[in-house]
C-alpha positions as CSV (number, residue, x, y, z in Angstrom):
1,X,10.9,6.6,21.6
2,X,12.9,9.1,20.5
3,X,11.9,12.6,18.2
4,X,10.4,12.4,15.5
5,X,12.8,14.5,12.1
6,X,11.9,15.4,8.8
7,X,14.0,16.0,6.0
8,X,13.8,16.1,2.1
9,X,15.0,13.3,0.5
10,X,17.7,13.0,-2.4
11,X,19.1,10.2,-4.3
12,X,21.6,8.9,-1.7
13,X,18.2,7.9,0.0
14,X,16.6,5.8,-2.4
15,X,17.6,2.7,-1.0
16,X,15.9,2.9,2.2
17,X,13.0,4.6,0.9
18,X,12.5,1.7,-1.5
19,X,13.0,-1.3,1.4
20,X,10.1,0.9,3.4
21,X,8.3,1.2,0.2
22,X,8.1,-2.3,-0.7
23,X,7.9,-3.8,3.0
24,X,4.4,-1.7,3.1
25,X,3.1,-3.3,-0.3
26,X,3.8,-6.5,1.2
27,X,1.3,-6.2,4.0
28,X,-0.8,-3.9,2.9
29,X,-1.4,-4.4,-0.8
30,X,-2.0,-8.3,-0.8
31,X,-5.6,-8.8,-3.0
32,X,-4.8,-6.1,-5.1
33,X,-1.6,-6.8,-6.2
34,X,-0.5,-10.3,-7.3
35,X,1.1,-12.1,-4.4
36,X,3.9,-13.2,-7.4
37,X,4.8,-9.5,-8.0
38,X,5.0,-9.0,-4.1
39,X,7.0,-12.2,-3.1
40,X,9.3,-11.2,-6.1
41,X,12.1,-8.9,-6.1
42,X,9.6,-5.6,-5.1
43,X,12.3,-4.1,-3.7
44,X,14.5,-3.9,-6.9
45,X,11.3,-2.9,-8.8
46,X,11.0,0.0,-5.9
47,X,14.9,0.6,-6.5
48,X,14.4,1.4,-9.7
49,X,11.4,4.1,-8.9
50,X,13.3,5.7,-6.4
51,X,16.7,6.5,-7.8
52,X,15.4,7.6,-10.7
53,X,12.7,10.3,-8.5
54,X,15.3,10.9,-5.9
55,X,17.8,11.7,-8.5
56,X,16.0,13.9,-11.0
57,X,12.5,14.7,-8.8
58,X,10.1,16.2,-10.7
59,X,8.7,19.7,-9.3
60,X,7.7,18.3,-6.1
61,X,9.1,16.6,-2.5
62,X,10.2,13.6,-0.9
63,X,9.8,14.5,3.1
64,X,11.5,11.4,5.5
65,X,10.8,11.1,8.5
66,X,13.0,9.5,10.7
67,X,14.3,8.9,14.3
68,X,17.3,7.6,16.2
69,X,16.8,4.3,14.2
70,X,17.0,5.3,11.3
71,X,13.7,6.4,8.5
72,X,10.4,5.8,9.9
73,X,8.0,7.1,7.0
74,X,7.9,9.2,4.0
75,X,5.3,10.8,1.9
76,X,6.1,12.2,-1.9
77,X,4.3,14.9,-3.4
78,X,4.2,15.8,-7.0
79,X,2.8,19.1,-7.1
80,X,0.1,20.3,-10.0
81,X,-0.1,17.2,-10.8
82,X,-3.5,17.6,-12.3
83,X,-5.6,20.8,-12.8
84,X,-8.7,19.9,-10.9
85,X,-7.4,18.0,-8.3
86,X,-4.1,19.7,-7.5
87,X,-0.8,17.8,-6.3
88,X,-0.5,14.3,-6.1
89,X,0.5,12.8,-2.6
90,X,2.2,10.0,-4.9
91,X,3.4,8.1,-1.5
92,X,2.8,7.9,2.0
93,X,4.1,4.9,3.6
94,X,5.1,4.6,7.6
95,X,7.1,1.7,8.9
96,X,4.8,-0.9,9.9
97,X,6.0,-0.6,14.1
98,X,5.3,3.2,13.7
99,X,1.8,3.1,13.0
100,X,-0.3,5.0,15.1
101,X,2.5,6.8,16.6
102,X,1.9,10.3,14.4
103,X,4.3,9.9,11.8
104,X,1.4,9.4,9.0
105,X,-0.2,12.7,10.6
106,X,2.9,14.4,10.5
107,X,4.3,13.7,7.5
108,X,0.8,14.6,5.5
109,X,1.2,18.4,7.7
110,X,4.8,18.1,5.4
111,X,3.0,17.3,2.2
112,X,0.0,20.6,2.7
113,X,3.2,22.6,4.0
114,X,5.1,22.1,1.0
115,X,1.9,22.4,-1.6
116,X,1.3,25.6,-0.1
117,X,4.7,26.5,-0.4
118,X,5.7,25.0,-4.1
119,X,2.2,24.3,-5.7
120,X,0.1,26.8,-7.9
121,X,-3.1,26.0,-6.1
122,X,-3.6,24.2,-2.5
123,X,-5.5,21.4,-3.4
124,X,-4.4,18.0,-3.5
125,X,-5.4,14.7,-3.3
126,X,-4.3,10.8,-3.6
127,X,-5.4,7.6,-4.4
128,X,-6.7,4.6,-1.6
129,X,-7.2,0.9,-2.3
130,X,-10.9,0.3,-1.8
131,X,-10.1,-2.6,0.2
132,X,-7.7,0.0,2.9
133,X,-10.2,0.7,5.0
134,X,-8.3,1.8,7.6
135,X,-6.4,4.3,5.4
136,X,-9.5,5.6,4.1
137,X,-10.6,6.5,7.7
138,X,-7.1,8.2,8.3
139,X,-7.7,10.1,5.6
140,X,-11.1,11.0,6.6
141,X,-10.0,12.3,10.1
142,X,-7.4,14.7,8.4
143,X,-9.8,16.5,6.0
144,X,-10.0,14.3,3.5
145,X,-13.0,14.1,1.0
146,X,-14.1,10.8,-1.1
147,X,-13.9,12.5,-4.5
148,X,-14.6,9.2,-6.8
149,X,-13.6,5.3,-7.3
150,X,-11.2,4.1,-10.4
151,X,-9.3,1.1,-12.0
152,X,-5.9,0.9,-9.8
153,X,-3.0,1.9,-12.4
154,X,-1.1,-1.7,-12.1
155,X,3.1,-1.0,-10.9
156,X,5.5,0.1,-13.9
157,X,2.4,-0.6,-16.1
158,X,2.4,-4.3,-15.9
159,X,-1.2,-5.7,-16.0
160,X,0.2,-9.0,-14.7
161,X,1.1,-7.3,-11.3
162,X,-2.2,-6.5,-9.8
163,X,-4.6,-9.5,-8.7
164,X,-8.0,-9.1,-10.5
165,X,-9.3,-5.2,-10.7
166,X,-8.9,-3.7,-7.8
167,X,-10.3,-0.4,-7.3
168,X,-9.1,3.2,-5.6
169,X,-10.5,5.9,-4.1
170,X,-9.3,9.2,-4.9
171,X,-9.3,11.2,-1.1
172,X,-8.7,15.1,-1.7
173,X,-8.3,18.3,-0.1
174,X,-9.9,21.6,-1.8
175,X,-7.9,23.7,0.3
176,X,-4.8,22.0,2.2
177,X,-4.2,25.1,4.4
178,X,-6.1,23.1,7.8
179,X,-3.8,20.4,7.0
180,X,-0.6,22.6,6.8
181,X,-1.8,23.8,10.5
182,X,-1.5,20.8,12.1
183,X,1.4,20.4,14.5
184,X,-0.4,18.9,17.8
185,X,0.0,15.5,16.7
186,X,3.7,15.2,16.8
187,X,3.9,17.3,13.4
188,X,7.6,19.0,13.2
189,X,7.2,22.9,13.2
190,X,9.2,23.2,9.7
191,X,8.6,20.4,7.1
């Protein structure tokens, strides 16, 4: 395998970003998104998304990762995004034959390196399908609190697009500075 390389993202990315994007709804987002929207055109809907944030970003990041094959992962951060919870991690998605490799790990050192560095306050947090277990537990092992269980917001606002009410938990970090530390898990020393 080769090293792992981070790099902010801008618009000339959005294409690859949105294939990555929409090949992790497809196998991880089944029963809470309708199986129409994700056998549909998903990556034209993710298209969409990501030239839009890639070419006029909001105060925030997109951080790739990628290797000698090209991107492996990515993670977007909005920061401030509210004013008790901090910055939003908005996106973490790693390509499904990366997992467990260190690129999730990495890329969330990224996100707490660039709240500290572009946010007000170093909190932040993100939102986890009930059913994503196993991203819950990821979570978990970096830091990250259960802070409360809502409604999942359905894609581009379509109610028609998620498959019966699924549910999210919202995953934060008072204080992302521990995060921002990590780097013995394959974490690049500069995000």
């Amino acid at each position: 395998m080769t090293s792992l390389r981070v790099r902010v993202g801008d618009a000339a990315d959005a294409e690859a970003v949105a294939r990555l994007h929409a090949d992790s709804w497809r196998r991880h987002y089944r029963g809470a998104y309708a199986d129409s929207f994700l056998d549909g055109d998903v990556i034209a809907d993710r298209l969409a998304v990501w030239t839009q944030r890639l070419a006029a970003p909001v105060p925030g990041r997109t951080v790739l990762a990628e290797d000698d094959a090209g991107l492996v992962g990515f993670v977007h951060i909005v920061f401030d995004a509210d004013g008790r919870w901090g910055s939003l991690v908005d996106n973490l998605h790693v390509a499904h034959d990366r997992r467990r490799s260190g690129t999730g790990s990495a890329l969330m050192a990224c996100a707490a390196r660039a709240v500290l560095e572009g946010a007000a306050t170093r909190a932040m947090y993100l939102r986890v399908l009930a059913q994503n277990s196993a991203a819950q537990r990821f979570y978990q092992a970096l830091g990250g609190i259960r802070a409360g269980l809502a409604p999942v917001a359905p894609p581009g606002g379509v109610p028609g697009r998620l498959a019966g009410a699924p549910q999210a938990y919202r995953i934060a970090w008072p204080d992302v500075s521990a995060l921002a530390a990590r780097s013995g898990d394959g974490a690049p020393a500069v995000c």
